[in-house]
BAZAMI-628724 format. One record per residue (C-alpha): x, y, z; residue in three letters. Coordinates in steps of 0.05 Angstrom, whole numbers, padded with zeros to 5 digits, always signed. Layout:
REM BAZAMI-628724
XYZALA...
END
This chain:
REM BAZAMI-628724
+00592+00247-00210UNK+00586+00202-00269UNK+00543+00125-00256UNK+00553+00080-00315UNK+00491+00044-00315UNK+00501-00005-00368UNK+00498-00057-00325UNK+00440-00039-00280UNK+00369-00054-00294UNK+00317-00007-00257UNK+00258-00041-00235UNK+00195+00013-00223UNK+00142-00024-00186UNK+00072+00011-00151UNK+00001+00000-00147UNK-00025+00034-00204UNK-00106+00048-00170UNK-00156+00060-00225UNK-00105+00052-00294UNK-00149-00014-00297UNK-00201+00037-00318UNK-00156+00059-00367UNK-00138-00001-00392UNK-00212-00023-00393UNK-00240+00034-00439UNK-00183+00021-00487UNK-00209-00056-00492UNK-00274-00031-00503UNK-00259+00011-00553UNK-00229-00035-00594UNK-00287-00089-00590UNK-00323-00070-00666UNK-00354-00113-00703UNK-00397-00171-00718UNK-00328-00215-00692UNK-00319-00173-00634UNK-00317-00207-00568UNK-00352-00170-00520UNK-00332-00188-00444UNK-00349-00128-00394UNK-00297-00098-00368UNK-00333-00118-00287UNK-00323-00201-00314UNK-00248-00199-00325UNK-00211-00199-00259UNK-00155-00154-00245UNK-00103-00191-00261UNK-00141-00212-00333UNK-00138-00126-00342UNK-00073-00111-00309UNK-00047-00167-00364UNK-00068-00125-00426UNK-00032-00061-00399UNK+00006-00019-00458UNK+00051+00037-00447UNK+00002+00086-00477UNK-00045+00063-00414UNK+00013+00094-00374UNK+00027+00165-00413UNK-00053+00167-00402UNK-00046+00151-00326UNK-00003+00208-00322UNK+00066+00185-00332UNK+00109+00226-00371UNK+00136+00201-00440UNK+00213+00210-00428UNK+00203+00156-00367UNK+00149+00108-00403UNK+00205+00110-00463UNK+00261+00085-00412UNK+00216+00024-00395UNK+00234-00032-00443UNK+00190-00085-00406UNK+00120-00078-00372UNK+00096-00133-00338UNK+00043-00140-00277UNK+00043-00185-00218UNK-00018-00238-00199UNK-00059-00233-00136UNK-00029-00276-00081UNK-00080-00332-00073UNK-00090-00373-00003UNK-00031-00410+00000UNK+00023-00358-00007UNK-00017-00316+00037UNK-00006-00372+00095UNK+00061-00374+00076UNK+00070-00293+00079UNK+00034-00314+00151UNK+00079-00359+00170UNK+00147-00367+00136UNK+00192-00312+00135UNK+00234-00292+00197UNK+00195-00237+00215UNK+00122-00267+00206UNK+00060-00238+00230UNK+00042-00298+00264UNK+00105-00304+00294UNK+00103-00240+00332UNK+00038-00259+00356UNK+00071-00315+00390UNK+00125-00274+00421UNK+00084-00233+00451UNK+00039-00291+00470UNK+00105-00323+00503UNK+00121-00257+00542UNK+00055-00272+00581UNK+00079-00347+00592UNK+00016-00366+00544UNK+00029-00407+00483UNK-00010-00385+00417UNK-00036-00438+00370UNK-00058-00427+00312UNK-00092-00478+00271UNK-00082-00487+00201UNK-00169-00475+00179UNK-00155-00410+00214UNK-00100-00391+00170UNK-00136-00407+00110UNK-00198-00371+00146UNK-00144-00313+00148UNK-00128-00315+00071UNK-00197-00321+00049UNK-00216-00260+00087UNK-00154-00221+00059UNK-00178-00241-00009UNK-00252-00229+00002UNK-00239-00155+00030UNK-00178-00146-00033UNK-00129-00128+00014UNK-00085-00191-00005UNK-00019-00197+00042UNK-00022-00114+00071UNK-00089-00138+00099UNK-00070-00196+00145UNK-00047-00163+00205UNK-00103-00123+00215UNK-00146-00183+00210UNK-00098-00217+00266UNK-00111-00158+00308UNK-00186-00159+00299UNK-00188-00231+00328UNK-00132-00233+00379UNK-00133-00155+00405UNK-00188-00174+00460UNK-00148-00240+00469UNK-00088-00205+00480UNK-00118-00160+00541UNK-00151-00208+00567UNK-00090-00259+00577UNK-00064-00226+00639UNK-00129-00239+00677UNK-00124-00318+00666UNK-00060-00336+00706UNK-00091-00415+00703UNK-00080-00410+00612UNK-00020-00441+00587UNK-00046-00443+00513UNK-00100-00408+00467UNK-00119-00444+00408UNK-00154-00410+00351UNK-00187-00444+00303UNK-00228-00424+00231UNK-00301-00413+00281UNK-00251-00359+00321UNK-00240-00326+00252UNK-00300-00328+00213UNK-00343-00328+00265UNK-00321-00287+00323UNK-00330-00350+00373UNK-00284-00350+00437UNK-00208-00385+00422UNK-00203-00451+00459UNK-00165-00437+00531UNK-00117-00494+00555UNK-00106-00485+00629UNK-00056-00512+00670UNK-00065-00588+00704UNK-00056-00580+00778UNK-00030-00643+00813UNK-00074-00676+00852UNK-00051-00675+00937UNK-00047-00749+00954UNK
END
């Protein structure tokens, strides 16, 4: 079997851990000289090192010359700041947030999520560098106990978390339902 792949572009993608360090000590060397800017490797952000990347910073990684050789472009992607992380919490079909809800709705209890606590979310995500593969688990942190404990309030129609709920364990706000009044 014969695939013409003229008309195909490959793109290799993966997270790279510790070729910054490679990438680092090859800025460093570099840096002689009474014109030489010297900026420690620890003050550039990731995305400032991940920039410089060469494809001799991958043959040194590890990657074999025939492949490197085959990659005509090398570019790197940026961290994911607060507001696409809300959006990766609440935009696409199958949002994190939004299967929360469902299973919020399968107990008759509407979740509400306010938008501080999203941003409260982000931040975190950001703060522990775990960008968009860490926002579930900090979902689960806050709204695990929340979750077992819906069942037990039959009188809650909606929970309400807000940034306090996220950043600073307090208890979600419970809405409970009006009962009419007997006249």
């Amino acid at each position: 079997l014969h695939v013409d792949t003229t008309n195909i572009l490959f793109i290799c993608g993966g997270a790279f851990a510790g070729i910054e360090k490679i990438i680092g000590r090859r800025g460093q060397e570099t840096s002689i000289g009474f014109g030489a800017q010297i900026k420690d490797v620890e003050e550039k952000s990731l995305g400032e090192i991940y920039k410089l990347i060469q494809p001799e910073d991958l043959l040194k990684y590890g990657l074999i010359p025939e492949f490197v050789g085959r990659l005509p472009v090398i570019t790197t992607l940026d961290d994911l700041n607060e507001e696409a992380l809300v959006k990766v919490l609440t935009e696409p079909k199958n949002a994190i947030v939004k299967q929360y809800k469902t299973l919020f709705d399968m107990e008759d209890v509407e979740l509400t999520i306010t938008h501080d606590a999203y941003i409260a979310i982000a931040k975190k995500a950001i703060e522990r560098k775990t960008g968009a593969r860490g926002l579930r688990a900090i979902l689960e942190e806050n709204l695990l106990d929340i979750m077992y404990d819906i069942p037990d309030k039959k009188d809650v129609t909606e929970i309400v978390i807000d940034a306090k709920v996220i950043n600073e364990g307090k208890s979600p706000t419970y809405i409970k339902k009006r009962h009419k009044k007997s006249a």
